[in-house]
VOGU-3710 file (C-alpha; in Angstrom, 3 decimals, decimal comma):
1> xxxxxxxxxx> 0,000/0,000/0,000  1,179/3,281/-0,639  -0,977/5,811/0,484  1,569/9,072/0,606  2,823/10,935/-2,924  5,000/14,131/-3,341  2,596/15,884/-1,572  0,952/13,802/1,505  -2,157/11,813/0,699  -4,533/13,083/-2,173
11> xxxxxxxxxx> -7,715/11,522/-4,386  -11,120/11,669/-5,449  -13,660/11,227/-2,500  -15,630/8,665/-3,451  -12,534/6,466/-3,973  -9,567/7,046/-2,185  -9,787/9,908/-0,301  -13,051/8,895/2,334  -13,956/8,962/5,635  -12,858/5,681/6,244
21> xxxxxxxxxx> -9,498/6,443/5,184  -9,907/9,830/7,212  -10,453/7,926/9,746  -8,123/5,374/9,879  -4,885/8,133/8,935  -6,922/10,104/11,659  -5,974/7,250/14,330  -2,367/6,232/13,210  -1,474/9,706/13,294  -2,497/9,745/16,703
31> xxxxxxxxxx> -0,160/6,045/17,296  2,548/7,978/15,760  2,615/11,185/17,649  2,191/8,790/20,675  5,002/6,697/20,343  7,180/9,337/18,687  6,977/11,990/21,375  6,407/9,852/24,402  3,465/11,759/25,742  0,392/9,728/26,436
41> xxxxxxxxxx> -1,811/12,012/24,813  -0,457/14,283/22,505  -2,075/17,482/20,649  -2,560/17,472/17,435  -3,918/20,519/15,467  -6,430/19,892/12,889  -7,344/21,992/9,852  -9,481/21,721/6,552  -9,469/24,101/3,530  -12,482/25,047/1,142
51> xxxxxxxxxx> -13,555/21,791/0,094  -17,202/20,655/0,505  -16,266/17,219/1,482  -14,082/18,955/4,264  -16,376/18,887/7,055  -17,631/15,755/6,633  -13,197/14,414/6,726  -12,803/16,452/9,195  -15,185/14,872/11,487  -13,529/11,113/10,492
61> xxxxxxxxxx> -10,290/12,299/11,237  -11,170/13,561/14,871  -12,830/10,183/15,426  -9,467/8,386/14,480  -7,000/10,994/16,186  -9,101/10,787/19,511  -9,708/7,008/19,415  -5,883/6,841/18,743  -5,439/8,687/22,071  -4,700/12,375/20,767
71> xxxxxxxxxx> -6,106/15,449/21,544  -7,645/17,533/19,061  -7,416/21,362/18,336  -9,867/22,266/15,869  -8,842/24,992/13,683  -11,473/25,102/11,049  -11,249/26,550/7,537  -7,579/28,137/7,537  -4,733/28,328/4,770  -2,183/25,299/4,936
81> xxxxxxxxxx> 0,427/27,757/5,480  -1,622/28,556/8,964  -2,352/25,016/9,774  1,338/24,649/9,816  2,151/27,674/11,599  -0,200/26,005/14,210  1,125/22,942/14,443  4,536/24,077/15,868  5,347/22,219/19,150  2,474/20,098/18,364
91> xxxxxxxxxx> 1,490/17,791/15,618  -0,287/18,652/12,536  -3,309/17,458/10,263  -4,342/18,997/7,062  -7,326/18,305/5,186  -6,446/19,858/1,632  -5,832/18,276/-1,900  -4,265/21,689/-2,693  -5,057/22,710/-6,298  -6,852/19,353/-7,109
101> xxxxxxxxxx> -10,290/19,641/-8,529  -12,993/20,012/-6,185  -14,053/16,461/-6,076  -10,768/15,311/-4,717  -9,454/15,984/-0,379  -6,218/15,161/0,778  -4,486/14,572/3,551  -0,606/16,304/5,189  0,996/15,893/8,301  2,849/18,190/10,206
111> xxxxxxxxxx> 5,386/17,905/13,058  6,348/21,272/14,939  5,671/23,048/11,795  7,068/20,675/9,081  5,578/18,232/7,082  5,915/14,679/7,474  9,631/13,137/6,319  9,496/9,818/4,604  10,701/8,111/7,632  6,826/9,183/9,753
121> xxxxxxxxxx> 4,705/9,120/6,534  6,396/5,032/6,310  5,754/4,553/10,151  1,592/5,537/9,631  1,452/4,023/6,196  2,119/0,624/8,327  0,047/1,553/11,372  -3,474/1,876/8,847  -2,610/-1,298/6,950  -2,025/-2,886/10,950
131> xxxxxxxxxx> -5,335/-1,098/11,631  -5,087/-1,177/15,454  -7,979/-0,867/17,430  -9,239/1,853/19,349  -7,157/2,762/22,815  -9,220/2,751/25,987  -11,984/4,474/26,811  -9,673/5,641/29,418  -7,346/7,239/27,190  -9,403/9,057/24,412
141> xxxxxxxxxx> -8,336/12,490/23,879  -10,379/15,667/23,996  -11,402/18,233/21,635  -11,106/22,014/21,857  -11,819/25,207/18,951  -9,468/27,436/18,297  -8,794/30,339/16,295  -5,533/31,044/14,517  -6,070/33,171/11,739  -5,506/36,491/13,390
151> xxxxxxxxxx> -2,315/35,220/15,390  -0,699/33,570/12,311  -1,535/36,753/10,094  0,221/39,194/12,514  3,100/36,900/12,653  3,429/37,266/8,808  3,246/40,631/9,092  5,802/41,863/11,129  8,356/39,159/9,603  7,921/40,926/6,407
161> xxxxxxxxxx> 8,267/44,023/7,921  10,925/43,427/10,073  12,478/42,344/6,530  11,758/44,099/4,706  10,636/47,579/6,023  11,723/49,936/3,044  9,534/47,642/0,799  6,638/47,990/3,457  6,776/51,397/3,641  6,681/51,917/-0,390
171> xxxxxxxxxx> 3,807/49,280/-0,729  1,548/52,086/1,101  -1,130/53,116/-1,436  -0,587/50,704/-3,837  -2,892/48,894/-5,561  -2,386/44,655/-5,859  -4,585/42,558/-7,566  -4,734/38,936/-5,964  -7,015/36,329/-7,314  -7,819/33,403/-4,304
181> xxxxxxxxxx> -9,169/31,240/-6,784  -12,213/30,707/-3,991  -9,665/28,858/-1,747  -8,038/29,846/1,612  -5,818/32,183/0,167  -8,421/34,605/0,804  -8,242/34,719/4,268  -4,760/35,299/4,255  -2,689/37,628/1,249  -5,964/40,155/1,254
191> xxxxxxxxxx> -5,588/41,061/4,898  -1,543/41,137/5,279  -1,658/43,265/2,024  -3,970/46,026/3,752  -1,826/46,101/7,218  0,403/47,226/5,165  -1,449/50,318/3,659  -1,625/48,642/0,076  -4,869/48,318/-1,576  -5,738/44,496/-2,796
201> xxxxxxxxxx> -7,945/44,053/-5,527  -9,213/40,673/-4,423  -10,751/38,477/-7,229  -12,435/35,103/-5,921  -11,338/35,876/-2,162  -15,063/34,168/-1,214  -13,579/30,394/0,010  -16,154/27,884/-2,056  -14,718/24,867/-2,149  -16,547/24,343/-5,844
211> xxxxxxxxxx> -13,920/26,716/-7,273  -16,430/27,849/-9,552  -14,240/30,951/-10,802  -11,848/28,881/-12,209  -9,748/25,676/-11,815  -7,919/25,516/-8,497  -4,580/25,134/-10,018  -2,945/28,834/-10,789  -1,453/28,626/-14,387  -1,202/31,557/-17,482
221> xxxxxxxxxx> -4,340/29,605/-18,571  -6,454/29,450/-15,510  -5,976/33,587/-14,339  -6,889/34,695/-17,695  -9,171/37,224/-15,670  -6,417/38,491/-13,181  -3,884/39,085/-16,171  -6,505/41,254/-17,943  -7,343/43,132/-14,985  -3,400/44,213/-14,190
231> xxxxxxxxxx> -2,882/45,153/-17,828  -5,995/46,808/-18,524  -5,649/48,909/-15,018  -2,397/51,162/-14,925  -2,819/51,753/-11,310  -2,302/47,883/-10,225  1,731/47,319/-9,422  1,160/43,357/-9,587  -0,621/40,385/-9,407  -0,801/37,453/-7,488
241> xxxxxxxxxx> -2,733/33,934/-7,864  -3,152/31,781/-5,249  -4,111/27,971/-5,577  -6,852/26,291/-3,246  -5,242/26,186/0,493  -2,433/29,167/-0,294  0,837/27,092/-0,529  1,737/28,105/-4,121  2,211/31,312/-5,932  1,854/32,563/-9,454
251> xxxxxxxxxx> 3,479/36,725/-9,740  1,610/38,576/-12,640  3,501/42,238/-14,378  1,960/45,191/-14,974  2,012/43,811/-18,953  -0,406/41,032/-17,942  2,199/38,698/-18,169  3,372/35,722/-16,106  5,922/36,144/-14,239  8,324/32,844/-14,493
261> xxxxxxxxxx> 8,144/30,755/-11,503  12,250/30,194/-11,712  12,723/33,843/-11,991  10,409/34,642/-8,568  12,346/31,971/-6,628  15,895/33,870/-7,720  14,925/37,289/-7,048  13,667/35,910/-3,454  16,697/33,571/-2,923  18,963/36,273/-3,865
271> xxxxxxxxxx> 17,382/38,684/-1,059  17,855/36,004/1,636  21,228/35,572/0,811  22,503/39,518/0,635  20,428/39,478/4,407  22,032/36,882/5,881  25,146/37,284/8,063  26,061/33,756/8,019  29,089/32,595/6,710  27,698/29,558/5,280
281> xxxxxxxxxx> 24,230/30,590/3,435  22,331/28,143/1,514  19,790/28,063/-0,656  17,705/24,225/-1,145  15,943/23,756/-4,258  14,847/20,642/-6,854  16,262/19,490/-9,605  13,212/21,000/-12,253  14,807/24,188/-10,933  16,079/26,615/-13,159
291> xxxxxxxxxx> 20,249/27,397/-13,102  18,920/31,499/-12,896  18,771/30,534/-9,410  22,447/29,002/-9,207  22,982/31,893/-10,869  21,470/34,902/-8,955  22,766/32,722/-5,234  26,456/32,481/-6,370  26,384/36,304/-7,885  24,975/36,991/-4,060
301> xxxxxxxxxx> 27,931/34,715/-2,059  26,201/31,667/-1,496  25,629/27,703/-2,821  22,675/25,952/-4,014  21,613/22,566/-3,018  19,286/20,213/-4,852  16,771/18,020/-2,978  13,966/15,755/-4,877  10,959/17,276/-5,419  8,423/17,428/-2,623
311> xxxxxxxxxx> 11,079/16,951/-0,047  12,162/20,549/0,846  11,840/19,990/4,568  14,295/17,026/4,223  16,752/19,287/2,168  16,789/21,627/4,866  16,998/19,280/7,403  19,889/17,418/5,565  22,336/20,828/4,741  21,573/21,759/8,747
321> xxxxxxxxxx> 22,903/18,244/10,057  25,495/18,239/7,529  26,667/21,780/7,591  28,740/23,147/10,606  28,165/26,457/12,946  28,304/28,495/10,079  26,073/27,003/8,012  22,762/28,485/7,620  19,394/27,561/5,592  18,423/31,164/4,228
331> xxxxxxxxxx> 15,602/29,979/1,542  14,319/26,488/0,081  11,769/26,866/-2,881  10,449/24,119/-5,987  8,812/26,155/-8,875  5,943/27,995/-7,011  6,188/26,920/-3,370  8,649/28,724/-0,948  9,959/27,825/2,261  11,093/30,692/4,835
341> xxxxxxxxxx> 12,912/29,107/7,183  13,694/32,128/9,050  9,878/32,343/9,461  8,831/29,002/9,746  9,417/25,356/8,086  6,688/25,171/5,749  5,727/26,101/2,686  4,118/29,613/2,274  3,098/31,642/-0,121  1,520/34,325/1,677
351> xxxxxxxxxx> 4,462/35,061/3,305  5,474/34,735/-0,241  3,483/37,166/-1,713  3,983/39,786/0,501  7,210/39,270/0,107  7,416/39,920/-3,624  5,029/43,478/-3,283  7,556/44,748/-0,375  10,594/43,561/-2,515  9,081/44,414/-5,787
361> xxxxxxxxxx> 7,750/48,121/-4,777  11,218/48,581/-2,751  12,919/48,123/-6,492  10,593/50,598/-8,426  8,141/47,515/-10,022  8,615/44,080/-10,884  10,549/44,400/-14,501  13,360/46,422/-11,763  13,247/43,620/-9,565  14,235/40,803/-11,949
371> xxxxxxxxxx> 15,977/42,776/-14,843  19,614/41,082/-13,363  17,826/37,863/-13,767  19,281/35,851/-17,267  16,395/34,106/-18,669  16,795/31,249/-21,107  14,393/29,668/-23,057  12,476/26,789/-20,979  10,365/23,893/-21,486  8,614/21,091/-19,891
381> xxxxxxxxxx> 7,380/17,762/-21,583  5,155/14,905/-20,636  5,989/11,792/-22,292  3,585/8,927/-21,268  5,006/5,849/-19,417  3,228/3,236/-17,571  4,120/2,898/-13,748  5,192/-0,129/-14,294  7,589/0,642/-16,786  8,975/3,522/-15,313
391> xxxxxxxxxx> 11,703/1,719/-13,477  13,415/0,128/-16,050  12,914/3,015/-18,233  14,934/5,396/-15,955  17,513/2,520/-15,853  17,853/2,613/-19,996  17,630/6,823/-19,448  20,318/6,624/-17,207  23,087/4,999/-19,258  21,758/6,792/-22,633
401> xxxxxxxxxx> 21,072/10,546/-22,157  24,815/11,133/-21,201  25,484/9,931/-24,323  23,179/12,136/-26,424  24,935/15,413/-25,124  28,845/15,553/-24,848  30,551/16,838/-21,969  27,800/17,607/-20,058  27,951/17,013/-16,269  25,868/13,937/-14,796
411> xxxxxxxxxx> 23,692/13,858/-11,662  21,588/10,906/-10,779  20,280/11,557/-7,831  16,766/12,782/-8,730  16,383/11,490/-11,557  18,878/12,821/-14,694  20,198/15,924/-15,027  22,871/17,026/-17,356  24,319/20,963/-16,957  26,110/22,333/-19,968
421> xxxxxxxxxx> 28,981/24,222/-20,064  27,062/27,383/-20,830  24,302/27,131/-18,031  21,711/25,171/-19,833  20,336/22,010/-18,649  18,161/19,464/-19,104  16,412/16,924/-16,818  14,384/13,424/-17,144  12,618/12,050/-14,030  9,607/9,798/-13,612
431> xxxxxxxxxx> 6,254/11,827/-12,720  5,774/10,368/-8,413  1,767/11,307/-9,203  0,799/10,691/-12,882  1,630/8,093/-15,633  4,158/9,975/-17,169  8,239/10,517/-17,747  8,673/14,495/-17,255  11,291/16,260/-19,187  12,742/19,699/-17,972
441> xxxxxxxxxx> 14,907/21,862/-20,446  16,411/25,234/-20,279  18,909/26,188/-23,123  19,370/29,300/-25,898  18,313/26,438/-28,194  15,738/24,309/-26,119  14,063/22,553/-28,772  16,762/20,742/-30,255  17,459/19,486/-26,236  14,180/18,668/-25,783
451> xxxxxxxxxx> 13,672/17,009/-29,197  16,997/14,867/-28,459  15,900/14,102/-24,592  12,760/12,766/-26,086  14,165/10,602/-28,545  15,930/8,850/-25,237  12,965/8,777/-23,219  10,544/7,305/-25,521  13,252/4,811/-27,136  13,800/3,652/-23,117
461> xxx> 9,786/2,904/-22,676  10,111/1,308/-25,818  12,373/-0,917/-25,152
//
């Protein structure tokens, strides 16, 4: 059985995701947390997002955490990135399929404000299929309500001002446009953005968890509406779309144009680097990452370390263990979702977001803010691949892309990535959610690096 992707646990609701599975994660969570922290009945903070079927999980899970012998701390409808800000010195349960469509739910764990590693998702994977029964009436936890949003929203705010407090003070008066998508988001960017004497244009900040604005997931396609509001309103400095529980970020220019995901995470990686006073600063990032951000992190005194997708707390944990006293996590980001550590250890992108309108009004506009930024042409392919093929398919890509490029230098690690001599790159890894080999290219001449990857790839499910 394996019930945990990239991402914690995710699916539709009438198959995977249900209340009996909510209920059974609900009690090994509560097993875990027992055994792990040695308390006999610990806390463990529980949160949903949007989602119709939310509710309904929600009350599954409490049945399984408090039959499991946890306490519960009911949080309600919240952004993950507040769910996780409330789970620190406690454990954590999230009820979110992020940008999924609205007939899926999902499940994350948290630990003191970071998801699950491998190691705990393993450990409750093999306490549902054990499926214990319920503790003692005896030792059945209790539940208690609690509200977080102000507390966690106030925290964000004075980080970022305490940051960044040139940027603040240029954001008053400006106007931000910042579609929700109907998710959590709402409840979160909108707010911090006015504290700080901007004015948001909020599109979709209404949390229905039928996301009937538009799909959940934040792409170019899917905020057609906010990129024709910013262009067609000279008064709006940027944009911002949000996905369903506010863990990922899309920036939008004046111009109505998209703002590359690779090219956010540098100009942000960058700042926490120049800020730091450590002598060891390091930026974590995956291997679909762009080399801008190797780039802009070297230019700024620091090194970048790769981590597999999905696994940023990990990365972070490993370069802290491994690094000495003067090594210091400044940022950790894949395409779209950041990591803060100086704020917290999860994944935030309303932190994020205010981030990018201090930094970006600070600089004079967005275009400012990235112009030292090299941008190379970029591309990302699906090439279909049975999950039981992918295996030995990897194995063939392995031995065979090196070949197709000369002189380029190998990692295998996360899959296969080969960095050319001029900064280009190109990587193949299986998909860990769909049926699919992914292929990741950034060069001046991208197609014929793509076109030659894809020769490989599809010769190696071929074969």
């Amino acid at each position: 059985m394996t019930l945990f992707g990239t991402a914690g646990i995710r699916g539709d609701v009438s198959e995977a995701v249900d209340p009996e599975l909510a209920l059974a994660v609900g009690r090994a969570v509560a097993h875990h947390a027992g055994a792990a922290s040695e308390t006999p009945r610990p806390t463990v903070v529980l949160g949903i997002d949007g989602r119709t079927t939310g509710e309904g999980l929600a009350a599954a899970t409490t049945a399984g955490l408090l039959s499991g012998g946890a306490s519960v701390r009911r949080v309600g409808r919240v952004p993950t990135p507040a769910l996780a800000y409330a789970s620190q010195d406690a454990w954590g349960v999230m009820l979110t399929a992020s940008h999924n469509p609205p007939g899926d739910n999902g499940i994350k764990c948290f630990v003191d404000g970071v998801e699950f590693d491998a190691a705990a998702e393993a450990d409750v994977e093999a306490i549902v299929q054990r499926d214990p029964d319920p503790v003692g009436w005896d030792r059945w936890g209790s539940v208690d309500e609690e509200a977080i949003l102000e507390a966690y929203r106030a925290d964000v705010e004075a980080y970022v001002a305490a940051s960044l407090a040139d940027g603040v003070d240029a954001l008053a008066g400006q106007r931000v446009a910042v579609d929700c998508g109907s998710g959590t988001a709402g409840l979160g960017t909108p707010q911090v953005l006015r504290a700080f004497e901007a004015t948001p244009v909020a599109l979709n900040a209404n949390v229905d968890g039928a996301f009937p604005a538009r799909e959940s997931k934040p792409t170019a396609e899917t905020l057609t509406t906010l990129r024709r509001v910013v262009a067609d309103d000279p008064e709006i400095a940027i944009g911002f779309g949000h996905d369903g529980d506010g863990d990922r970020l899309v920036v939008v220019g004046p111009d109505g144009d998209v703002v590359h995901e690779d090219t956010v995470l540098a100009v942000l990686a960058e700042h926490y680097v120049r800020e730091s006073g450590a002598d060891d600063p390091v930026v974590v990032t995956t291997p679909n990452a762009s080399a801008r951000i190797d780039e802009r992190v070297a230019a700024a005194g620091a090194r970048t370390e790769r981590v597999a997708l999905g696994a940023l707390h990990e990365g972070i944990a490993r370069e802290r263990a491994a690094g000495g006293p003067d090594t210091e996590v400044v940022f950790a980001a894949e395409p779209w979702k950041h990591v803060h550590p100086a704020f917290g250890g999860w994944i935030d992108a309303i932190v994020s977001a205010a981030m990018i309108a201090a930094l970006s009004a600070e600089a004079g506009g967005i275009d400012a803010l990235t112009e030292s930024v090299v941008e190379r042409p970029y591309r990302k392919e699906s090439v279909p691949c049975p999950e039981g093929a992918k295996s030995g398919a990897m194995e063939r890509i392995e031995a065979e892309l090196p070949d197709a490029f000369d002189d380029a230098a190998v990692d295998t690690e996360y899959g296969v990535r080969l960095t050319f001599d001029d900064g280009g790159w190109v990587l193949v890894r299986p998909s860990g959610t769909e049926p699919y080999v992914r292929i990741y290219a950034e060069d001046e001449d991208v197609e014929a690096v793509v076109e030659t990857a894809r020769t490989v790839v599809e010769d190696a499910i071929e074969n």
